[in-house]
Each structure stands twice: as structure tokens, then as C-alpha cells.
N, C-alpha and C positions, 0 to 999 in steps of 0.2 A: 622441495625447493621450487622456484618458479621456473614458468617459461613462455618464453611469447614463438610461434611460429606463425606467418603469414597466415597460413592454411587453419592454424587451429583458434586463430586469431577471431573473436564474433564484433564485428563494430555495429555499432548500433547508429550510425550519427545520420542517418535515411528515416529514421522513424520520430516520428511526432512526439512533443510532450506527455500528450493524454497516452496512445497508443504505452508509449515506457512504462506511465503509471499504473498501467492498466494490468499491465504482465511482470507487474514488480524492480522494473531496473529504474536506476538514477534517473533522476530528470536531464542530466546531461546528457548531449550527444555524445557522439566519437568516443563511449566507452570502450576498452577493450579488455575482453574474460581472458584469464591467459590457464593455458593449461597445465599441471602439473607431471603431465608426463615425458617432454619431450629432455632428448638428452642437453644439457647446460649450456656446451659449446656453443650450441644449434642456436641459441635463442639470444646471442651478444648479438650478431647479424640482423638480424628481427627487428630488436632493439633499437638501432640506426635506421634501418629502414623508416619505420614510426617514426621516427624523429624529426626525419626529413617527409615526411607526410602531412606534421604539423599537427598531430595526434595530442589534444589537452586535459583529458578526463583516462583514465587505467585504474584497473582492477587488478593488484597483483596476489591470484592464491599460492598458498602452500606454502611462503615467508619462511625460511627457520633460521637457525643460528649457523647455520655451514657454510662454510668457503664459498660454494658455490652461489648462494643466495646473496652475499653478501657481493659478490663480484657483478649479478643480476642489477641488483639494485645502485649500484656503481654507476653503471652504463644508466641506468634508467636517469640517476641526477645527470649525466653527463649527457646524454644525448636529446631527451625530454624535457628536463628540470626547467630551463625558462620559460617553455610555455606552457608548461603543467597547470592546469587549472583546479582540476580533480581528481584526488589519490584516495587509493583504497586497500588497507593492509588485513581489512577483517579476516578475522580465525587464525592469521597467523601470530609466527613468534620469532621477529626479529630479533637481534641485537640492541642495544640500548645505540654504540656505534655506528652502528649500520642503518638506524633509523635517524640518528642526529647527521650522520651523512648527506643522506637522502633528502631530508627537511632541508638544509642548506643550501642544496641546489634547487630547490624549487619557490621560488621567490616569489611566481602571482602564484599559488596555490590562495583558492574561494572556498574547498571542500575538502576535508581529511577526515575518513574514515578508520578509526583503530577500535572500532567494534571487537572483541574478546581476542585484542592483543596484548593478553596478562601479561607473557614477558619483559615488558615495558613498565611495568609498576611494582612486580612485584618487589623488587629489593629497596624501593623507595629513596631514590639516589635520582630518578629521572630529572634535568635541569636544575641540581643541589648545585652544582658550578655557576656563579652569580656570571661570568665571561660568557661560558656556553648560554645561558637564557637568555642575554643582550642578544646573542647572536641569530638567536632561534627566534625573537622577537621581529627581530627586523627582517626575518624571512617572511613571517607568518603575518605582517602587518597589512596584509588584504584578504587573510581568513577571515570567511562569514561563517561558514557552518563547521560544527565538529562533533561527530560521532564518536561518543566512550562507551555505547552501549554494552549491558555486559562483561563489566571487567571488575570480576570477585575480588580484585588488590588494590581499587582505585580508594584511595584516602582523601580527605579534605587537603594536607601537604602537597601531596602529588597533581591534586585537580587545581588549587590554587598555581602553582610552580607554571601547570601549562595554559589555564587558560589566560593568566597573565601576560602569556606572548601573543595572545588573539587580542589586541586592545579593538576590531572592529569586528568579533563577532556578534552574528544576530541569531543564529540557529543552533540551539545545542539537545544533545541525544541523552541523556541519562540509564536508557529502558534498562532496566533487570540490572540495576545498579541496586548493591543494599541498603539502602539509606537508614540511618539510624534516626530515633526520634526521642533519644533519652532527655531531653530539655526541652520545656515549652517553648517555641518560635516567638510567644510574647515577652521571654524573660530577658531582659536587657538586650543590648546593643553587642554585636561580635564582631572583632578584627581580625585580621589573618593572623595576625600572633598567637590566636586561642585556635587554631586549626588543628586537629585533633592527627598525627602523625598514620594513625593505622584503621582509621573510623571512615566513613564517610556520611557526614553528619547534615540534617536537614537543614540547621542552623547557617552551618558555612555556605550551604545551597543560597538560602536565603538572603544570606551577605551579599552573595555572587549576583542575585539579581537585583536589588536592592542602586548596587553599584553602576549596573550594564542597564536598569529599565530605561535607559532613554533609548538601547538600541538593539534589546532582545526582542524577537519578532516570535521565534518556534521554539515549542518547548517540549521535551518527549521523556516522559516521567513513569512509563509505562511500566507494571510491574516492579514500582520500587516497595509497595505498599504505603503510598502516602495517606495519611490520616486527615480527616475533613476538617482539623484544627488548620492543617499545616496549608490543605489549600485554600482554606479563607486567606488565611495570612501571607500565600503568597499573589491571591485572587489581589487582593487590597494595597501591594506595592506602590508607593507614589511613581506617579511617571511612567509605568507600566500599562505597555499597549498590545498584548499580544496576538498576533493573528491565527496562530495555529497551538495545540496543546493537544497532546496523547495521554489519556489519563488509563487507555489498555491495561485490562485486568488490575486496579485497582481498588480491590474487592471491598476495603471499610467504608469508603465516600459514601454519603448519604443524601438523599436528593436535597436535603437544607444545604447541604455545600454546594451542590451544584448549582442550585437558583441562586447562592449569595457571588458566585462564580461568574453568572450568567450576568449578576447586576454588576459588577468590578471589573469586568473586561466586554462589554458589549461589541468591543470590532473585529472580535472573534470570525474567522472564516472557515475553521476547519477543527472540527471538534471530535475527538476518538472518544466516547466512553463505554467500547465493546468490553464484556467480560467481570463489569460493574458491577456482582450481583445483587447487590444490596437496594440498587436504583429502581424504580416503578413509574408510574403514569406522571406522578408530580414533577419529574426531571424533564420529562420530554414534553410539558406543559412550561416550565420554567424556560427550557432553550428556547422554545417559539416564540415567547413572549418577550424573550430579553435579547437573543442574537437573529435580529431582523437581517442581517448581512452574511449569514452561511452559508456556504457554498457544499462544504464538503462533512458529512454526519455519520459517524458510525457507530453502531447501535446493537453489535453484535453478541449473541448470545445473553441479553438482558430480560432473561427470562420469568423475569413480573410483569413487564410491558404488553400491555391488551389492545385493544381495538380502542378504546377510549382516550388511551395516551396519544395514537397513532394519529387520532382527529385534529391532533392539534397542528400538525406539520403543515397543513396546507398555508398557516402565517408566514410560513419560510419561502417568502418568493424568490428568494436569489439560489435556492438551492438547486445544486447541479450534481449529485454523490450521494446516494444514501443506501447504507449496506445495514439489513433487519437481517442475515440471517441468523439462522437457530434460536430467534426469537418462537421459542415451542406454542406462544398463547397467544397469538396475532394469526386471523382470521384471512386480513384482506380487504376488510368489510368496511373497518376507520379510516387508512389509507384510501379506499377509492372515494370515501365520503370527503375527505379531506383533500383530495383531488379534483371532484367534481362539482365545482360552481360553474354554469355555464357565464355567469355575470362576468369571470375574471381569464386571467392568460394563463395557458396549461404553464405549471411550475419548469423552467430551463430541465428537467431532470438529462443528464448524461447517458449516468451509470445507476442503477438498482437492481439490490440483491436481494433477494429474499431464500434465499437456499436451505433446504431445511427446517423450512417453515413446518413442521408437521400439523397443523392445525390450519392451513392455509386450504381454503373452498373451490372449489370448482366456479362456482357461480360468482364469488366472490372476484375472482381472476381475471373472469370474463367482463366483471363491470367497472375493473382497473383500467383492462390495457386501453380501451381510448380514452383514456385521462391522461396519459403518461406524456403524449404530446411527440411529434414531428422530430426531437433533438435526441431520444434516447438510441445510446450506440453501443451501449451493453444492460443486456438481463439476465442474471442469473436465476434459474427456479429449480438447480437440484434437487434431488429427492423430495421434492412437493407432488407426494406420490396421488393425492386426489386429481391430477389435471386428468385433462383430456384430449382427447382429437380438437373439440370444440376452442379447446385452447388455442392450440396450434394452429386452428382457422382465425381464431383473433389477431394472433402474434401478425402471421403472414398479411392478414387487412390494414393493420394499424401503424407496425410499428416496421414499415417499410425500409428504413435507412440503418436497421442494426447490424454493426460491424462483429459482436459475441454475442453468443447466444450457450446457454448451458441450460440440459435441461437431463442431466443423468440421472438415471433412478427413476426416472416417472415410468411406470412403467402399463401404464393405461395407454399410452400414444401407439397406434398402429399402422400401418402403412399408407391405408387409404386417409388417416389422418396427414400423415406427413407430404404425401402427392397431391391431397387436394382430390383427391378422386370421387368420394361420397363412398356410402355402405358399400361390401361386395357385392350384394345383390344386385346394385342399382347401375350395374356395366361387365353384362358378361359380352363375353368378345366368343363368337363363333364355338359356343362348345366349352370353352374352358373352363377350369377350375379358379376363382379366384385369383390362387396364389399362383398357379401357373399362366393364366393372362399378365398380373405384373410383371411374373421373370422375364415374359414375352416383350411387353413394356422396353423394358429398361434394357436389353440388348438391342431394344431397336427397328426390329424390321414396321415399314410402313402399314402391314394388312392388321397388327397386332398393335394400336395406336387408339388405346381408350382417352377420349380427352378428359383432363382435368374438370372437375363443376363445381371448383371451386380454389379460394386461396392454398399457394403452396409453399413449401420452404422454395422452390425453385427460382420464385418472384425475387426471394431476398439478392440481389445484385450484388450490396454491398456487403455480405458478408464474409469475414475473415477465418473466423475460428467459431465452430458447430460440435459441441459435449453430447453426445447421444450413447454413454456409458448406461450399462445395463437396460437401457430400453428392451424387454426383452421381445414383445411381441412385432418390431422392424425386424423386417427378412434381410439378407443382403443385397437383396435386388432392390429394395429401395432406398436402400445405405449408397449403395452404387451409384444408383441415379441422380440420390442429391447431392451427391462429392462428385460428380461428373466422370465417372469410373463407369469399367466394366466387368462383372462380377465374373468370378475366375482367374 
């Protein structure tokens, strides 16, 4: 069952857009995770409380079909419901009741999450009452976005029935939905009368947007296995302008889909095709070439992608997001080539990842980071076990303003790399041993005070969050000193 306690209560509405995105919660503010362990009573009080806070985005885990859950979500339409802006039912398993409840009192709801809330589809009855879906209609007549991710009972009936009452969505979630492809997308014309009761078929998909392209913007199709027929065919909808599209672990796509993809939606801003594996250098030739306006590129785990592909990204001036990890045959080497024209403006980049790069150079790293430019506020380089200290003098020179930094599993990085110190040779202090001048160091007294001679993580000001898992050659003592601790 759910529950909200003040105390166990995490709100987020203090942290920035990017910062949410960053660490995986909703773009909204004023979420609130509620926990599933607190006693029932306890959390009606809560409930009011938030209400009168003004609280318009919630997270409710643990949802079931019990009295008690069902009294939770009660209070929630009843104290929350008018200013509700964003709900979120993912993994649970209300009542059919208790969620048509719920809906009804929340009338600006912008966001509803029923992410693997099978209870709600499976017996295929959801909004079969033509009263109740007038009803639910005119609650839901300011949803923009709707997550069905995930839901092994969702049918064409069922998806029709609901997305019917979103007459102004623009954001819809599909991921790790089954989607059926038993009928070519080019063979005639489908109405909701031919909606298949127990399927969910690509065809009725394609009606759905067909209908909505003048006002479908985000598309998340991730893991359904869509076929490179099916996204021509949906690439090519009249009146279809979409700016974001997950096409995640979509294994058949073939980089001809993708470039006819690239020429059929060019105001594309935010393009997933991590987990592709079928895609190589021609896709990430085709994106460059076609969506001059991307912002946000993920490229994850596309492991044909080489150094030559990589050349092409520098076309991509607006890009601000681009995550290569576990791309295992990427160098470094095209990326910084593709980065470094001194003729033009370093790329906006954010966020880049490259984690898991296993084939990612030393040398190669070092002739990245001052290409990366002034704005990057996360890097990831897990296990890109070639780095070095050298690195770690680049990061701390260049890339002065990063808020993340991950760099686990390297495990060449050592202490006088991380301080900034030079070789141990090159600063013994009175006698000591290396490692015991650092412990000396880093407790502090003034006579034991080697200076730095050179860049250090210490510089970085603005740092928030620092991954230094399995680094194994940092001592504690210089764990300590860059977390502003004292070891002990």
C-alpha cells in the first residue's frame, strides 16, 4: 500500500530541470516519492498536509487493490486532485475503481504515469462504460503526456478507449509494449472499429498518430521491436513533426531507416538509438547530416560505431547530451577530431558519456578535453580503464565548472594524480615515506604541507557528485581530502 510521511517525504521542487534529468526523476518539480512502509493511518494527515502546501506532481509507490490503498488515494483526489498537475502510479496495481476515482478528481492533470499498471488492463473492461469515458474525458482534457510503458495487457481496445479521453496529448510512452506487426503498415486504411480486442497492433499505433500528427511532439517506442518498414511509415506521417523519439533497444532498424527517418522528421531534438545493434557509421552520418537541430543523442551500446562515424558529430552544433557509452570500438580519436576546428565555437556539449568505452586511449582523452568547451557540467568515463593521472590533470585545467564527474574503475589514477602533487619522488617532505607525507597532508598540520604543482580535483568548486569506485591505487587519505573529510 502507499504512504506519504512528511519525514519520509523526498520533494524535489529546489532542483533544476537539467540537475532531475541528470539523476533520472521527472522534469517536474514538487515531486513527492512516498514510501511504502509507513503505517496507513499515519499518511491521511500527510496527505492534507501536502495539499495545503500546494504540492502538483506525486509519486504514489506500492498502489494495490486493498482498503487501505484505496482510502490513500481517496484523500489524494480529495485533498491534491485540483492542483494535481503530475501523477504517477508506476509498478503498481490499483483497482479499475480506485483509479477512475482518482482520475476524476484531478482535472488539470498535464502528466500520468501508469507505467506496468497491468491491473488496469488486464480484464479489458477499462472505460467500456461510454458515461464513465465522457467523464474521464473531460477530466483529462489538459493531459499532454501519458506513460503506458510496459504494460503486457495493453491492447489496441484498451489504448484506443484511453487515449481517446487525452483529445490534447503530445507525449506518449509506448517502451517495452508488445507491439504486433502482423499486417504491412502500407495495406489500407484502419478505423478504430478494426482495433484488435487482445493485440496491440502497430497498425492501430499508426492510426493513433496519423490522427494526433498535428499535435504529437514525443514518441517512446523503445523495446517494442519496431521494424524499419514500420518506422519509414511512421517517419513519413503527413503533419508529423516530432521533436523527441526513443527508438532504445530496437534491435531490427537498419541505418536505411534511420537516414529516411532523419529526412521525414528533420526538427528532431532528442534522438535515443542506444542498444540499435544493427546501426554502424552510416546512421551517425545520416543524423549529422539531417537533424542539424539536436540537442539531446544517445548512442549507447552501438557497437559497430568507430572513429569514423564519430567524425561526423561535429555538424551537430546545437548539440548539448551525447551519451557513446559501451560503444566497445570508439577510440576518442573521431570525437576530438570532430570537435576540434579551431575556425568554429566549441559544440554547447552539457553532458558526455563515454563509460565503458573499452577501447578509449589515453592520448586520445587528453586531446578531447579542451575541445569539450566552458558548458560541460557532466562526464562520465567509467571503466575507461586506459586513463591516467594525465587525465585527471586535463579534467581539473579544462573542464573547470563540472557539477558530475564519474570516473570508476579507472584504475591507473593515483593519488598524486588526484592532488595535483607530481611523481612521489618529486616532494618528499622531511624524511617521509611518500604515502605517509600524504596521510600527513591530508590531516593537516602546517610543517607536513607539500604544495600542489599542479591541477587538482580540489579546483573543481563546483562540484556535486565524484564516482571514484574501485579506483584502487587512491589511499584514503586522499579520498578524504577531496571530500573535505578526515580520515578516521
Amino acid at each position: 500500500m502507499p504512504c506519504l510521511f512528511p519525514s519520509d517525504a523526498h520533494i524535489y521542487s529546489d532542483l533544476p530541470a537539467s540537475v532531475r534529468s541528470e539523476r533520472g526523476l521527472p522534469r517536474e518539480s514538487g515531486l513527492v516519492l512516498c514510501s511504502p512502509e509507513c503505517p496507513s493511518g499515519a499518511s491521511l494527515p500527510a496527505i492534507k498536509s501536502l495539499g495545503l502546501r500546494g504540492i502538483s506532481c506525486i509519486s504514489l509507490t506500492n498502489v494495490d487493490s486493498s482498503p487501505a490503498s484505496h482510502q490513500v488515494l481517496q484523500s489524494v483526489a480529495y485533498h491534491l486532485g485540483p492542483h494535481l498537475q503530475s501523477l504517477c502510479l508506476g509498478g503498481g496495481s490499483p483497482t479499475e475503481a480506485s483509479f477512475m476515482a482518482l482520475i476524476l478528481g484531478c482535472p488539470a492533470l498535464r502528466t500520468l504515469d501508469l507505467s506496468g499498471c497491468n491491473s488496469l488492463f488486464t480484464s479489458g473492461t477499462l472505460l467500456a462504460q461510454p458515461e464513465m469515458a465522457q467523464r474521464v474525458r473531460e477530466a483529462l482534457h489538459s493531459l499532454r503526456e501519458l506513460n503506458l510503458a510496459g504494460l503486457r495487457d495493453l491492447a489496441d481496445l484498451s489504448f484506443n478507449r484511453l487515449s481517446s479521453c487525452a483529445p490534447s496529448l503530445e507525449r506518449l510512452s509506448l517502451a517495452y509494449c508488445h507491439l504486433t506487426f502482423e499486417l504491412s503498415p502500407a495495406q489500407g486504411s484502419m478505423g478504430p472499429q478494426d482495433s484488435c480486442p487482445s493485440l496491440l497492433s502497430f497498425r492501430n499505433l499508426l492510426r493513433f498518430v496519423k490522427e494526433r500528427a498535428g499535435k504529437l511532439r514525443a514518441l517512446d517506442l523503445s523495446g517494442t521491436g519496431l521494424l524499419p518498414e514500420a518506422l519509414q511509415a511512421l517517419g513519413q506521417v503527413p503533419g508529423l513533426q516530432l521533436q523527441e523519439l526513443s527508438l532504445h533497444s530496437c534491435r531490427d532498424l537498419s541505418t536505411e531507416a534511420v537516414a529516411a527517418l532523419c529526412r521525414q522528421q528533420p526538427g528532431l531534438t532528442s534522438l535515443d538509438l542506444s542498444g540499435c545493434s544493427e546501426l554502424a557509421d552510416g546512421a551517425l552520418l545520416a543524423v549529422s547530416l539531417g537533424l542539424r537541430h539536436l540537442r539531446r543523442l544517445s548512442l549507447r551500446k552501438l557497437q559497430r560505431l568507430t572513429d569514423v562515424g564519430c567524425k561526423a558529430l561535429g555538424g551537430l552544433r546545437e548539440l548539448q547530451s551525447l551519451d557513446m557509452a559501451e560503444c566497445c570500438l570508439v577510440s576518442g580519436r573521431g570525437l576530438a577530431q570532430a570537435l576540434g576546428s579551431a575556425h568554429r565555437a566549441p559544440l554547447p556539449l552539457t553532458s558526455l558519456s563515454l563509460a565503458y568505452c573499452s577501447s578509449l586511449k589515453d592520448a586520445s582523452v587528453l586531446s578531447l578535453i579542451p575541445e569539450l568547451g566552458p558548458s560541460l557540467r557532466v562526464l562520465d568515463l567509467s571503466s575507461c580503464v586506459a586513463l591516467t593521472n594525465q587525465t585527471m590533470q586535463a579534467i581539473c585545467t579544462y573542464l573547470t565548472h563540472l557539477s558530475v564527474l564519474r570516473l570508476a574503475w579507472c584504475k591507473e589514477l593515483c593519488d598524486w594524480g588526484l592532488l595535483g602533487l607530481g611523481e612521489p619522488s618529486e616532494a618528499p617532505v622531511q624524511g617521509l615515506q611518500p604515502r605517509q607525507e600524504l596521510e600527513h597532508w591530508a590531516m593537516g598540520p602546517k610543517e607536513f604541507s607539500p604544495k600542489p604543482q599542479g591541477p587538482s580535483l580540489l579546483m573543481l568548486q563546483t562540484l556535486q557528485e565524484l564516482d571514484l569506485t574501485a579506483c584502487s591505487k587512491l589511499s584514503d587519505a586522499s579520498l578524504a581530502k577531496v571530500m573535505g573529510l578526515r580520515p578516521g
